[in-house]
N, C-alpha and C positions, 0 to 999 in steps of 0.2 A: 642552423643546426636543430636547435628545438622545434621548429616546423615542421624539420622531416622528422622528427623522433615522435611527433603526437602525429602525424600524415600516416594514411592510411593505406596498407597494404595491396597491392594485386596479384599478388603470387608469389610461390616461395623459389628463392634463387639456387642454382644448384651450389651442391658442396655444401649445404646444412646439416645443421644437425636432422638426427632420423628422427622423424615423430613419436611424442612421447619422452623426447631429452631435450626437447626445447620450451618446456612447461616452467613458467616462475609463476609463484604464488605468493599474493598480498596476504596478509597476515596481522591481526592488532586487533585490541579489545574495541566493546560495543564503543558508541560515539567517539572515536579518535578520530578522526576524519576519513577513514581508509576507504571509504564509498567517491568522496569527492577524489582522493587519489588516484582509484581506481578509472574515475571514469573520465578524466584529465589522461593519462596515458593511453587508453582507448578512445575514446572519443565515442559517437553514439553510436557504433556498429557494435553490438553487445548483444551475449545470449544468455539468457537467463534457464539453466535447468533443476532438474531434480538431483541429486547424488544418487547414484546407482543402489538400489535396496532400500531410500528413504523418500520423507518426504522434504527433507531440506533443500533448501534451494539455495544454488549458487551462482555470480555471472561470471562469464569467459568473454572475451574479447584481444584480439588483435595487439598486441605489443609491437611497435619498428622501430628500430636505428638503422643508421647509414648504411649498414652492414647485414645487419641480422635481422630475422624475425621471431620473436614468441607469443607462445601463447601465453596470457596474463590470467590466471583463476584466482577470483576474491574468496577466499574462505570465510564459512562463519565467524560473523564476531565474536568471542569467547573471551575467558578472565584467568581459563584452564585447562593445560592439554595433558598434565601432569598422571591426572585422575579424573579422564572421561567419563561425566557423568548422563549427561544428555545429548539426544542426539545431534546437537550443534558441535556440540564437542567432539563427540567421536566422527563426525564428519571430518572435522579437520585434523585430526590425529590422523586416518584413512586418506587424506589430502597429502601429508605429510612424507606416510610410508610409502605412496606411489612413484615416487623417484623423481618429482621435482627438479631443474638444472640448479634454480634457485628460490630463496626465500626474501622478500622483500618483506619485511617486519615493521609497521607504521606506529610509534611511541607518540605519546601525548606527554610533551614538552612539559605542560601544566600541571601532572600529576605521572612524573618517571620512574617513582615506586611498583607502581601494581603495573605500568608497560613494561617494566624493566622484569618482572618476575614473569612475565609471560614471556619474553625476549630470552632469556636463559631457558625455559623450556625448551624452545625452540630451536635455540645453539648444540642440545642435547642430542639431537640428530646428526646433526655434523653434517648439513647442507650447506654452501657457502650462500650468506645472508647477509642482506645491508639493514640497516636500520635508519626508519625517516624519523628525524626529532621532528615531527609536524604540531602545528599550531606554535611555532618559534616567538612569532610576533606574541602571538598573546601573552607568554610565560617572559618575554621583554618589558610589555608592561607592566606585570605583575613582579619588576624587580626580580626576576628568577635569572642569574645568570650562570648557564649551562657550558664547559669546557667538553664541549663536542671532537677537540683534537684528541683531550686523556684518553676521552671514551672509544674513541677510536685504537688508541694504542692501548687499553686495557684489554677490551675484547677482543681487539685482531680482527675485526670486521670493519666494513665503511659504515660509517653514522656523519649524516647529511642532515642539516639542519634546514628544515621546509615550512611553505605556509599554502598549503594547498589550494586556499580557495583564490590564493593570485598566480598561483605558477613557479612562486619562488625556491631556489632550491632545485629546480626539475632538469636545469642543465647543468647541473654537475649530476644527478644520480645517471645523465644519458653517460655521460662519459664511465661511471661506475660500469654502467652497463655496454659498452663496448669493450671494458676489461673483467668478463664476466669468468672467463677460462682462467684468470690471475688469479681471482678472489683468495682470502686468506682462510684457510678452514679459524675457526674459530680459536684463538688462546688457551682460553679455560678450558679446562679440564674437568666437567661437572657433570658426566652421566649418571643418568638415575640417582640424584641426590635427591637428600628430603626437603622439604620447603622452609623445613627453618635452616637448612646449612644455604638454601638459595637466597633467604633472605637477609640471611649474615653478610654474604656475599657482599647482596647489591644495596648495604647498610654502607659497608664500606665504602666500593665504590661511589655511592653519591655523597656522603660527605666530604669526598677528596674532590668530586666532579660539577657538585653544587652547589653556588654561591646565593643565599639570599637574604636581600636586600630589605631594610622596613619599604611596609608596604600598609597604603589606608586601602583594606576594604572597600567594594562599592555598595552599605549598607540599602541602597533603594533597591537594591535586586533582592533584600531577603523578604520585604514588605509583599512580593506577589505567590509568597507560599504561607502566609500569615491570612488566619480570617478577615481580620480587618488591616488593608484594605482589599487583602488578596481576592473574597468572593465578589463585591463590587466588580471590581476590573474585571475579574473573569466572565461576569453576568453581561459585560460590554465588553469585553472582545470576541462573546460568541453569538451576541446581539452582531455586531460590525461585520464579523463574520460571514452569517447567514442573509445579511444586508446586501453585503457585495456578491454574493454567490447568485442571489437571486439578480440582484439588478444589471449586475455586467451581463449575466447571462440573459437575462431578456431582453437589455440592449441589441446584444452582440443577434441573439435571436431575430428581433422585430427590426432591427434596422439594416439589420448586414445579411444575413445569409437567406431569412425567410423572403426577402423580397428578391434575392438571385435565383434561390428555388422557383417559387412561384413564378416570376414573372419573366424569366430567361429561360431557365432551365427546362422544367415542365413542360413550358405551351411548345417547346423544340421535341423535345422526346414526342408528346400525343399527336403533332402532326407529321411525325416521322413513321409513328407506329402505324398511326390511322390512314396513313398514304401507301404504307408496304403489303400491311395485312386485311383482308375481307373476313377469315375467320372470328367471329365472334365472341369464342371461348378464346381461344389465344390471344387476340387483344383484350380481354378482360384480364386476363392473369397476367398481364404487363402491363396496364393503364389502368384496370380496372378499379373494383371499391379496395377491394385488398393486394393491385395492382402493383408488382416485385416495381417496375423502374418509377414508380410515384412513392409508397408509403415504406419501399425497401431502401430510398435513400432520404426524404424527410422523416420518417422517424429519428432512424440514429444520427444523421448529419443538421440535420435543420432545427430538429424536435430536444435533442439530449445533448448535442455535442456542445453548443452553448454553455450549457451547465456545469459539462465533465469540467470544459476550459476552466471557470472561472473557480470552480470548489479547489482544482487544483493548484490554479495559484493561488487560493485562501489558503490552503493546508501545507505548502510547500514554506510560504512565508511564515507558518506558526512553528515548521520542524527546526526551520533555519536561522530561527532567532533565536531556539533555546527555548521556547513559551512553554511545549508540551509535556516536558517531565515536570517545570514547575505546575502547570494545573492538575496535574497524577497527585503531587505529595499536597497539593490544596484540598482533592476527592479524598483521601486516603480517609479520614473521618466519614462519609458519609457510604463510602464503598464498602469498608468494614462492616456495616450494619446488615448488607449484603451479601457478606461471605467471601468479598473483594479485598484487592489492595488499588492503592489509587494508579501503580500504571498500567493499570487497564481499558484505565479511560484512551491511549492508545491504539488499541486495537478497535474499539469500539470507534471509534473516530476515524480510523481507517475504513469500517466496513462501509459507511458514509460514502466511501470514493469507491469500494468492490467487497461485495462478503469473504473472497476466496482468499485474496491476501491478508483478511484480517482474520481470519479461522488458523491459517497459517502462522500469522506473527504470535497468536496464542502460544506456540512454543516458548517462548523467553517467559512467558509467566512462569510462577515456583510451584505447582502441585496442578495434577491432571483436574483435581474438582474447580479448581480456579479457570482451567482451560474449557470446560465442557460449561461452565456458567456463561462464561463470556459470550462461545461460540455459539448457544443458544440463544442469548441477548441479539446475537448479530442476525440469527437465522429467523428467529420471529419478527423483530420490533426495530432494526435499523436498515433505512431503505437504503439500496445504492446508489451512487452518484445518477446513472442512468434514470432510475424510477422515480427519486428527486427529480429529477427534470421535467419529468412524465408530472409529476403529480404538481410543479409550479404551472405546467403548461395546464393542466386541466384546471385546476382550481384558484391560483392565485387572482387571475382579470376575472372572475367572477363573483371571489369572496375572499380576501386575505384572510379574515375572521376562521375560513374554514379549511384553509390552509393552517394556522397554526392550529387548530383545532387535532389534525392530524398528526401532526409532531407533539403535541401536547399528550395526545391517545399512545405514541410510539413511546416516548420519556414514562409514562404510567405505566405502561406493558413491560418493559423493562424492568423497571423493580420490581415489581410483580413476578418477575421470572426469576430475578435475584436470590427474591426472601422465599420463593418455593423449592428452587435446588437448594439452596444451603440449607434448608430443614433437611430434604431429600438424602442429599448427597452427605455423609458423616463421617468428614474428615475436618481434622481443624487447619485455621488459617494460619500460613507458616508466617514467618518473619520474614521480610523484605527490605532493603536497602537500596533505594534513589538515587543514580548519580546525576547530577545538577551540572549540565555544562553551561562555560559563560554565556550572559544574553549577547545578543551581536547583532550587528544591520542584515540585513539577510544580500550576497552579491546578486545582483539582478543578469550578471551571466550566468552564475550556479542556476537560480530558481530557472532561469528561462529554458534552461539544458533540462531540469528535472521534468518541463512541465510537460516540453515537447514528449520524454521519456515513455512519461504520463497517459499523454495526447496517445502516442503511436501504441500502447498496451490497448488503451481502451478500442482505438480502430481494428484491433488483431483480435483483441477476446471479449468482444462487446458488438459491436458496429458490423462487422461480419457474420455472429454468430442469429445475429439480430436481424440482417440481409436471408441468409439463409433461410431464418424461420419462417420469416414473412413469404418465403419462393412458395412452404409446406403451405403455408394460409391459404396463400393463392387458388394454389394447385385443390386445394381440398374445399373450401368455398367455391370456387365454380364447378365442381365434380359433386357437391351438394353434401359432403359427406360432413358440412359443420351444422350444416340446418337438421339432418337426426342426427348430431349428437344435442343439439340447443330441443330438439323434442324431448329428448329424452331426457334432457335435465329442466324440461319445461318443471315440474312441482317445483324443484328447489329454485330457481332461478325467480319463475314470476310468482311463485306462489313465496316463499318463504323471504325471498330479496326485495319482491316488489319492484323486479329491475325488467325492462323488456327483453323480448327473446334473444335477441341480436348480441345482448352481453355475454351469450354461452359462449363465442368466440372467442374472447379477451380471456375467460375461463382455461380455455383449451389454449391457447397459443403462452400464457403464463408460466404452465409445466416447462417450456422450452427457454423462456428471456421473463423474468420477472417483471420488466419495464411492461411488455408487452399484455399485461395486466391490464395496465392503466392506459397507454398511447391510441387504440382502438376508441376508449369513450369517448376522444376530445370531437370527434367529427360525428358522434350522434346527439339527437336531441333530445335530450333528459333535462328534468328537474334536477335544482338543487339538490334536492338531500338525496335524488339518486346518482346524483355526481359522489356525493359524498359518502352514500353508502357505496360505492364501487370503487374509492377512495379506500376507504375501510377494508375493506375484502383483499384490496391489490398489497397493502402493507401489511397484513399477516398470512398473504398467502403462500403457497409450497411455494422454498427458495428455487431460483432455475437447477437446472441437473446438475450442470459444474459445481454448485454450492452442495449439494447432495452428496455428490461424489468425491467432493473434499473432505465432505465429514464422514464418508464411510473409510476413506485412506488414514484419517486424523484420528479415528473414536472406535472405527468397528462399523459391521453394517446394519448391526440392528440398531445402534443410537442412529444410522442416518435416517432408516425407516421410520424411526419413532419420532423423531423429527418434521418427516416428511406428513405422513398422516395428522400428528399435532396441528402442524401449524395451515394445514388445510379445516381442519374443523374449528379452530381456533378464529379462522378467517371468516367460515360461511355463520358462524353462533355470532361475533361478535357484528357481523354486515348485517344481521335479519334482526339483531338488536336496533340499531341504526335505523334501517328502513322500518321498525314498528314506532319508535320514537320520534318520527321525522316534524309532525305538527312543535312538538316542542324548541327542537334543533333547528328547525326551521324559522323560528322567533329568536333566535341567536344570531347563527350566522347567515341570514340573507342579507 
C-alpha cells in the first residue's frame, strides 16, 4: 500500500475532484522536517515555482493513493500566519485562502509549543487538517512522552506520530488520506483570537498532553557554538570540506568522465562530423575551437559537473547533521563587526553552490540592509559552484598556492564589502534568534535524493544555459564578430591586463555564464600570473544575467545596474592590479 501511495501518477481517473479542489497543502515552521515530508510523498517529480505577484518560491508535486490524486504545495516555512509580516508569510496566508481540499500541518515533536501555535492558526480557517507529530524518534529520546490519542481528541483532527527521514508514520497518514471527505472540521473554536488567549490554549493542552521525563543533555553539542573549541573545529570542517570538494571532484573528473569524453565520446562525434560535413564554417561551429558538440558538452559535463557533485554532497551533509546554524551562532561575533548576524553565513555558503538561490534565501534574514549586504557579498566575491570548478580546473595542477590565493582574495573582498555598506547603508542591526536543531547522522537515502535534486537543477539552469551560450560563441567566432570585439577592447585587454587578445572572448561570453569567464583559459597558453590575473578578473566579474535579474526582482533595477557596472570595474582595476604586480606574485605562487 505505501508503494502505491509514494508511486507515481499517470493521469487523472475520471469522477475526481475538479481541479483546484484537489489541492492539499504542507504546512509547519522553518527546520521541522516538512521538506523531507514533502519530498517522501512526492518523490522527485517536483516543480519548483514563484507565487503569482512574488518572488517566493514554492514546490508542487504529485500526491497518490489507491484511489485519488493530489496536488501536494509545500508552503513557506513560517512561525506566523496570524500577523503576515513578510512575504513568506503572506504567501502562505494567500496559499491558505485559495481553497485548499486540505491542510497537512508537520509539528516538531521536540519543541510542540511554537508548532502548536502555528497549528491553531491554521485550524482558524476551518480546513480540514491532519497534524504530523514528526521527529517522534528524536523527542523519545529526549524522554518527551507525547499522548498523541488526547491530542487527537482535543483538537478533533488526525495527529499522526512520524519520523520522516525513515517513513515512519506514512502509512497511517495514507489511510487519513483515503478518508479525506470524513475529516473532522476542527473542535476548537478559536477564530481570530489573540496569541495570548492561543497560547493559554495550548498551555493547557500540553500539560495534560505532555509527559517529561529527566533527561541528561548532550553537553558535547554546546562546545561547537563556544569559541573554544568551536572556531578550531570549524577551521577543520571547512578545511575537510573544500578538501573533498576538490579532490572527489577531480577524481571523479581525471579518472571517470574526462577520459569517456576525450577518448570515446569526442574522437565518435569528430569523425561522424568530419565524414558528413565538407563545409568548413559549419564544421567549425560544431567541432571547432569554440565547437557547440566539443566545449558545449566538456565544459559543463566533463569540466564543472564534477564539482557541482561533490560541493553538493559536502553541503547536503553539513544541512543534514545540523552543522550550519551551529557555525551561523559561532560567526555571529565576527559578522556583527559587519553589520551581519551569523545566519548569514547560510546564504553565503549557498551562493558557493548558485548566486540566484542564495540572493533569494536572503529573505528569512531580519532587515532589507542585512539582505542587500549579503546579496552583494554573493554578487562580488563568492564564486559558484560552476566557476569553482572552472577555477580548480585552471589553476589547482598548476599551483594550489594560487588557487587558495583566490579564495583568500574572495574572503578579503567580502569584508571589504561588509564594513562599506554598513557604513553606507544607516540602519541598525536588529536582534536575531537561532534555532539550533539536533546534530544527527545525515540518511544517506535523504542526501542521495537531495544531491540528485541538486544534480538535475544544476543540468536545467547551469549546463544548458552554458550549451546554449557556447552555440552564441560558436556562431560569433567563426562569423569573426569576437575578433572586433577583442580589437576593440584590444587597449584594455593587452594593454592594461597584459593578457593576449584571445581573452576578449572569455570577457564577452562571461556577461552570459559566469563560469564561462574562466573555462575558455584552460586550453590557452598563458603564463602563470596571466592565469592568475584572469583568475582575478573571472571572480569579480559582472554576475551572469540570471543573477542580475534576480537582483533587479529582489532590490529594484537600479541596485542591479549598480551592481552590474561595479562589479565589472571592480574586476578589470583589481586584474590590471595583478598583472602590474606579477614579478612579485610570481615569487609566491609558482
Amino acid at each position: 500500500m505505501l508503494k502505491s501511495f509514494l508511486g507515481r501518477c499517470h493521469g487523472r481517473k475520471k469522477g475526481k475532484k475538479k481541479p483546484g479542489q484537489d489541492t492539499i497543502l504542507l504546512m509547519g515552521l522553518p527546520n521541522v522536517g516538512k521538506s523531507v515530508v514533502f519530498s517522501t510523498l512526492t518523490g522527485m517529480d517536483v516543480m519548483v515555482s514563484n507565487y503569482a505577484g512574488t518572488t517566493v518560491e514554492y514546490a508542487e508535486g504529485k500526491l497518490n493513493t489507491d484511489s485519488s490524486q493530489f496536488i501536494l504545495k509545500d508552503a513557506p516555512g513560517v512561525y506566523n500566519i496570524a500577523a503576515a509580516r513578510d512575504q513568506a508569510e503572506k504567501v502562505a496566508v494567500n496559499m491558505l485562502r485559495s481553497g485548499p481540499s486540505a491542510v497537512i500541518c508537520v509539528l516538531d515533536a521536540t519543541n510542540l509549543e511554537s508548532s502548536m501555535h502555528l497549528l491553531f492558526q491554521v485550524l482558524e480557517y476551518n480546513i480540514p487538517t491532519v497534524a504530523l507529530l514528526n521527529k517522534y524518534d528524536l523527542a523519545q529520546k529526549r524522554n518527551i512522552s507525547i499522548n498523541h490519542s488526547f491530542l487527537e481528541k482535543v483538537l478533533g483532527i488526525p495527529v499522526i506520530p512520524t519520523v520522516a527521514i525513515t517513513g515512519e508514520g506514512f502509512k497511517d497518514l495514507h489511510k487519513r488520506l483515503l478518508e479525506i471527505e470524513r475529516w473532522r472540521e476542527p473542535s476548537l473554536s478559536i477564530p481570530q483570537r489573540s496569541n495570548k488567549d492561543r497560547w493559554e490554549n495550548i498551555e493547557g493542552i500540553i500539560s495534560k498532553a505532555v509527559t517529561l521525563k529527566p533527561f541528561t543533555a548532550n553537553k558535547k553539542q554546546d562546545l561547537l557554538i563556544k569559541p573554544w573549541p568551536g572556531i578550531p573545529i570549524a577551521i577543520g570542517i571547512i578545511m575537510v570540506m573544500f578538501a573533498l570538494v576538490i579532490g572527489l571532484g577531480m577524481g571523479l573528473r581525471r579518472f571517470v568522465l574526462l577520459p569517456f569524453f576525450t577518448g570515446v565520446l569526442f574522437p565518435g562525434i569528430e569523425n561522424i562530423v568530419n565524414s558528413l560535413i565538407d563545409q568548413p564554417v559549419l564544421r567549425n561551429i560544431l567541432i571547432g575551437e569554440y565547437g557547440f558538440l566539443i566545449k558545449g558538452i566538456e565544459w559543463p559535463f566533463a569540466l564543472v559537473l564534477p564539482y557541482v557533485i561533490s560541493f553538493y554532497m559536502v553541503l547536503s551533509i553539513l544541512e543534514d547533521s545540523g552543522y550550519l546554524p551551529r557555525l551561523g551562532v559561532l560567526m555571529e561575533g565576527v559578522f556583527s563587526k559587519i553589520g551581519l548576524n551569523g545566519s548569514c553565513v547560510i546564504p553565503i555558503l549557498l551562493g558557493y553552490g548558485c548566486g540566484i538561490p542564495a540572493i533569494m534565501s536572503t529573505r528569512s534574514l531580519s532587515s532589507r540592509k542585512i539582505r542587500i549586504i549579503v546579496s552583494q557579498m554573493v554578487c562580488f566575491a563568492v564564486p559558484c559552484v560552476s566557476q569553482t570548478g572552472a577555477f580548480i580546473a585552471l589553476l589547482s595542477e598548476r599551483s594550489l598556492f594560487a588557487f587558495a590565493f583566490i579564495f583568500l582574495i574572495s574572503i578579503m573582498a567580502m569584508i571589504a564589502i561588509g564594513f562599506v555598506l554598513n557604513k553606507v547603508i544607516k540602519n541598525p542591526l536588529p536582534y536575531t534568534l537561532t534555532e539550533l536543531p539536533q546534530l544527527l547522522v545525515p540518511r544517506p537515502r535523504i542526501l542521495s535524493k537531495k544531491i540528485l535534486m541538486r544534480v538535475k537543477r544544476y543540468i536545467l539552469d547551469g549546463a544548458v544555459p552554458m550549451m546554449i551560450a557556447v552555440i552564441f560563441a560558436s556562431l560569433l567566432y567563426e562569423l569573426g564578430f569576437l575578433a572586433a570585439a577583442g580589437d576593440f577592447l584590444a587597449p584594455l585587454i593587452s594593454g592594461w591586463l597584459n593578457m593576449p587578445m584571445e581573452t576578449a572572448v572569455p570577457l564577452i561570453l562571461g556577461i552570459v555564464r559566469r563560469e564561462l569567464t574562466v573555462l575558455p583559459l584552460i586550453d590557452m597558453n598563458l603564463t602563470t600570473i596571466q592565469f592568475l590575473t584572469g583568475a582575478v578578473v573571472a571572480l569579480f566579474y559582472v554576475p551572469c544575467i540570471a543573477m542580475i535579474a534576480t537582483m533587479a526582482k529582489e532590490f529594484g533595477i537600479k541596485i542591479a545596474i549598480a551592481t552590474l557596472f561595479a562589479t565589472t570595474l571592480v574586476a578589470l582595476f583589481l586584474g590590471g592590479l595583478v598583472a602590474r604586480g606579477g614579478n612579485l606574485l610570481l615569487m609566491v605562487f609558482s
